[in-house]
SEMAR-952278 format. One record per residue: z, y, x of N, C-alpha, C in turn; residue number from 0; residue in three letters. Coordinates in pm, 1 decimal. Atoms other than C-alpha are relative to their C-alpha. Layout:
N
{{Z; Y; X}; {Z; Y; X}; {Z; Y; X}; NUM; "ALA"}
...
//
This chain:
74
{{25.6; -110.7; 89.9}; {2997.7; 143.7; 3078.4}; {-146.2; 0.4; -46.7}; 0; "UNK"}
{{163.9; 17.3; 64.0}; {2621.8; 118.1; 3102.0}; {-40.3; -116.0; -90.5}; 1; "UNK"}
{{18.8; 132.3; 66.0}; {2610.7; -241.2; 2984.5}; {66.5; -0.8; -167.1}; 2; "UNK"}
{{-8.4; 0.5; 111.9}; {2822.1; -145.5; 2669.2}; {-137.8; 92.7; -76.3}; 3; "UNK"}
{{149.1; -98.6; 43.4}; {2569.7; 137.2; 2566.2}; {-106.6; -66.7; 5.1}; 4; "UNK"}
{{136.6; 84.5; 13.2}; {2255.5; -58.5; 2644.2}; {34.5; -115.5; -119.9}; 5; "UNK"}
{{-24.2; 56.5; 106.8}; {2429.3; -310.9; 2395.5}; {17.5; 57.2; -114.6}; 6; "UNK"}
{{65.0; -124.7; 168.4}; {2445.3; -34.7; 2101.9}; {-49.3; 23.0; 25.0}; 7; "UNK"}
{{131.2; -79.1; 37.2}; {2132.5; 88.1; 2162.8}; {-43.7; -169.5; -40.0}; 8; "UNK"}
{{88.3; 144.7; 55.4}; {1989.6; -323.3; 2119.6}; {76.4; -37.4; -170.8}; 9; "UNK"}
{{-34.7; 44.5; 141.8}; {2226.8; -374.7; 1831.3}; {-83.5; 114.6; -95.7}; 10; "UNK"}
{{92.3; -97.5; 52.2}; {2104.4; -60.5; 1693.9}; {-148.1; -49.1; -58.8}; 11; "UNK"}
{{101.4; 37.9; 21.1}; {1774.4; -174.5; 1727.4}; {-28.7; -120.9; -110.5}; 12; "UNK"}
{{-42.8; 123.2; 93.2}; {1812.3; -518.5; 1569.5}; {24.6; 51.9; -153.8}; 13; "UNK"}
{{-52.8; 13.1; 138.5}; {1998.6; -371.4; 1287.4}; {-129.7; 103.2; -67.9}; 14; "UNK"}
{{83.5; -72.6; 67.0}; {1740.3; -98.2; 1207.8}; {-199.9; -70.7; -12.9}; 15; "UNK"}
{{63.8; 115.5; 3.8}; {1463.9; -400.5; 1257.7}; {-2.5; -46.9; -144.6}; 16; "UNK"}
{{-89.6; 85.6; 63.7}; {1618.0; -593.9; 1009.9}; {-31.9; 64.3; -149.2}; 17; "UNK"}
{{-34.9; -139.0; 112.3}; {1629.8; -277.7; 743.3}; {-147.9; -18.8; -42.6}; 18; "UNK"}
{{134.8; 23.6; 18.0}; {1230.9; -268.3; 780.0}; {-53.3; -146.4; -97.0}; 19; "UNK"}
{{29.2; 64.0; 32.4}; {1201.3; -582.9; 689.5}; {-45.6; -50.6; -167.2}; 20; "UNK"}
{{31.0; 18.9; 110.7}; {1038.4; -688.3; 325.4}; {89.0; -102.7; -34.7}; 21; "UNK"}
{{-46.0; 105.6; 78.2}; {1317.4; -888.3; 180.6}; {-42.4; -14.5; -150.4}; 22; "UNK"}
{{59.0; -19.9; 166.8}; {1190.6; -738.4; -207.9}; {-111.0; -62.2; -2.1}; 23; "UNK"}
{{120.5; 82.9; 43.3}; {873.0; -884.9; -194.9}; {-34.3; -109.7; -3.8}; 24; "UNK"}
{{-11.5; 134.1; 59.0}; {921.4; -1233.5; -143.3}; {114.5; -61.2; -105.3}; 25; "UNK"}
{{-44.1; 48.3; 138.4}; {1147.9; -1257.6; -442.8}; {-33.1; 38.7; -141.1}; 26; "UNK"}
{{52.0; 26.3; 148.4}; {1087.6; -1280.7; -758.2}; {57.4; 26.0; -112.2}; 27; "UNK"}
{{-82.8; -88.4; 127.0}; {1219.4; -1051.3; -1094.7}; {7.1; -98.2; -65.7}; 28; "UNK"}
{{-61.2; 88.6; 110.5}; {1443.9; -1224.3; -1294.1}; {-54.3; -39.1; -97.0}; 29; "UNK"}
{{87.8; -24.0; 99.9}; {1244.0; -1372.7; -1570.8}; {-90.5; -10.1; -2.0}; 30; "UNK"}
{{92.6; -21.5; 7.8}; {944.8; -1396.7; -1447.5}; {-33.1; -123.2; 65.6}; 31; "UNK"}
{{68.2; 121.0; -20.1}; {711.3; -1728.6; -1373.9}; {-52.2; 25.2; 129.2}; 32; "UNK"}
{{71.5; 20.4; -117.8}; {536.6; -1819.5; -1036.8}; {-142.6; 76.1; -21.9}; 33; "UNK"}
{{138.6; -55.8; 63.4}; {184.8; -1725.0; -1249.4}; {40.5; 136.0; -27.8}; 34; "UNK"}
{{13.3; -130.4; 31.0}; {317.5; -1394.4; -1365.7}; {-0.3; 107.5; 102.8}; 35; "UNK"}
{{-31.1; -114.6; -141.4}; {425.8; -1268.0; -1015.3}; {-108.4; 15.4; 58.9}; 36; "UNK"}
{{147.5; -4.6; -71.6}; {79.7; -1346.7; -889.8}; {-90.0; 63.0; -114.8}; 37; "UNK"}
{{90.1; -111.3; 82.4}; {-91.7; -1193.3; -1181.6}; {73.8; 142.9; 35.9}; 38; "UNK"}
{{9.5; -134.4; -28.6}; {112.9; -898.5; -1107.0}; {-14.0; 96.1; 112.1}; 39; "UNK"}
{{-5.5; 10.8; -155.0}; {61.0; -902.9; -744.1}; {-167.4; 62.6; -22.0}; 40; "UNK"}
{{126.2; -17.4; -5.4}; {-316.3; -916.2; -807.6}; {-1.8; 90.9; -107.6}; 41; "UNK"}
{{51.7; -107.7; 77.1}; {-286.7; -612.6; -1072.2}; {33.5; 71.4; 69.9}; 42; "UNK"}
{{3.0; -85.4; -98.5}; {-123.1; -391.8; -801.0}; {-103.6; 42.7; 55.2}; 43; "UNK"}
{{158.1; -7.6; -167.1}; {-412.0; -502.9; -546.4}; {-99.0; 52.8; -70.9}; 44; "UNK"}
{{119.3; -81.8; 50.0}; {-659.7; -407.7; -786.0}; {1.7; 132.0; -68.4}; 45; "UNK"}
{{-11.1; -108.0; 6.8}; {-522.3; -115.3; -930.0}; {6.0; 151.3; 166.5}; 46; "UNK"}
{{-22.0; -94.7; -133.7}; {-431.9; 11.0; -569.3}; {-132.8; 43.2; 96.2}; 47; "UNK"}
{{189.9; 42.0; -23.7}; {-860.1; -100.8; -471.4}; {-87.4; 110.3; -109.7}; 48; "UNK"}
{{86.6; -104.4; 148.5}; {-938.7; 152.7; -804.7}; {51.8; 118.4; 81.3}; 49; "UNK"}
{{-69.0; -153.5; -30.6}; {-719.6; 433.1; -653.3}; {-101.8; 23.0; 84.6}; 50; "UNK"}
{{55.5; -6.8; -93.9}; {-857.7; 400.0; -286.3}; {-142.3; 64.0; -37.7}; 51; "UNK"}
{{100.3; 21.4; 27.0}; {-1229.3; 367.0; -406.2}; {-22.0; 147.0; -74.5}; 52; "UNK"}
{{7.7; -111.1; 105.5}; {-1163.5; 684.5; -652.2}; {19.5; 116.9; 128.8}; 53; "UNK"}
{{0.4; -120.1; -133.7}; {-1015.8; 885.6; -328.5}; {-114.8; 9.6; 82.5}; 54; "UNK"}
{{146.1; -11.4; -114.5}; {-1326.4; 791.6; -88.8}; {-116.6; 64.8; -136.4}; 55; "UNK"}
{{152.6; -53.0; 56.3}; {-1599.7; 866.2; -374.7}; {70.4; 166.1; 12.2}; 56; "UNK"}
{{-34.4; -193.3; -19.7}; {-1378.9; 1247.0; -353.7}; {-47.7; 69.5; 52.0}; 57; "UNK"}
{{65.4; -47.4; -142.5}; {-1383.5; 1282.1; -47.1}; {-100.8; -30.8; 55.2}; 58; "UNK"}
{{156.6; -16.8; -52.9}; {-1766.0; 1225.5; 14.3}; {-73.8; 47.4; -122.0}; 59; "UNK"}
{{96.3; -116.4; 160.8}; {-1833.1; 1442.1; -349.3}; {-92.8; -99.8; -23.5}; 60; "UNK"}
{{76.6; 110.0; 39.6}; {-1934.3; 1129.2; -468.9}; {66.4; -15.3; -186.0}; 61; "UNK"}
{{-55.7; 44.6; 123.0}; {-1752.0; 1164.4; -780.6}; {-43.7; 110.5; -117.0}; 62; "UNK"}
{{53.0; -73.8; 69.7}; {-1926.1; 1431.9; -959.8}; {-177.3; -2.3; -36.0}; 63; "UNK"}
{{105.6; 13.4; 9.7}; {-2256.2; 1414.7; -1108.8}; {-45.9; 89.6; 40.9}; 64; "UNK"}
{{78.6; -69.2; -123.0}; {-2573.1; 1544.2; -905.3}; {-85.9; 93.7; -115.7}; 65; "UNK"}
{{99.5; -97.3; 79.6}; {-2751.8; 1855.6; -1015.8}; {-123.3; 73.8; 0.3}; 66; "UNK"}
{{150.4; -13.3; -96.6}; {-3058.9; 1803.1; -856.1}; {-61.7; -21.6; -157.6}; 67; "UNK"}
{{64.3; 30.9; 80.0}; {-3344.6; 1808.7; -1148.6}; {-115.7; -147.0; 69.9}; 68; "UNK"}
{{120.4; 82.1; 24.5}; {-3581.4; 1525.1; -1218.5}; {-121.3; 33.1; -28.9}; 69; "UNK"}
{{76.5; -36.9; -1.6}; {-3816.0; 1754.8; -1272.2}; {-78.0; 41.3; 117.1}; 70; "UNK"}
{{75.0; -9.3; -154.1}; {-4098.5; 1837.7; -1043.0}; {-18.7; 176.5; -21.1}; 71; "UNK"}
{{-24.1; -141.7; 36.9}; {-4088.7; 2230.5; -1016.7}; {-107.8; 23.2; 86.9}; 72; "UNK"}
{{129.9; -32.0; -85.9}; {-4435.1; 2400.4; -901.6}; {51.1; 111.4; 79.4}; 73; "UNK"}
//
């Protein structure tokens, strides 16, 4: 009895393993060249490197100009 159960909980496992797995990303949209998938691979990465970069300057109020004067005030 225990030995079936411990075997659905491993199949279980396995199959929800399996699910995780990235099969979409190593293939390739119908139509599309070896060069285009990697150009669009590397427009993700750099669009996704613009997002990031846009969230951190936020969140350290880096993204608003400073309203300190250049002037010297007596």
């Amino acid at each position: 009895m225990k030995s079936v159960s411990l075997c659905r909980v491993v199949l279980a496992a396995i199959l929800g393993a399996l699910t995780l797995l990235p099969f979409g990303c190593a293939m390739d949209q119908l139509g599309e060249s070896t060069a285009e998938g990697h150009r669009r691979h590397r427009r993700v990465l750099r669009i996704n490197r613009q997002e990031m970069m846009a969230d951190i300057d936020r969140a350290l109020l880096l993204d608003k100009p400073s309203k300190l004067t250049d002037k010297r005030i007596p």
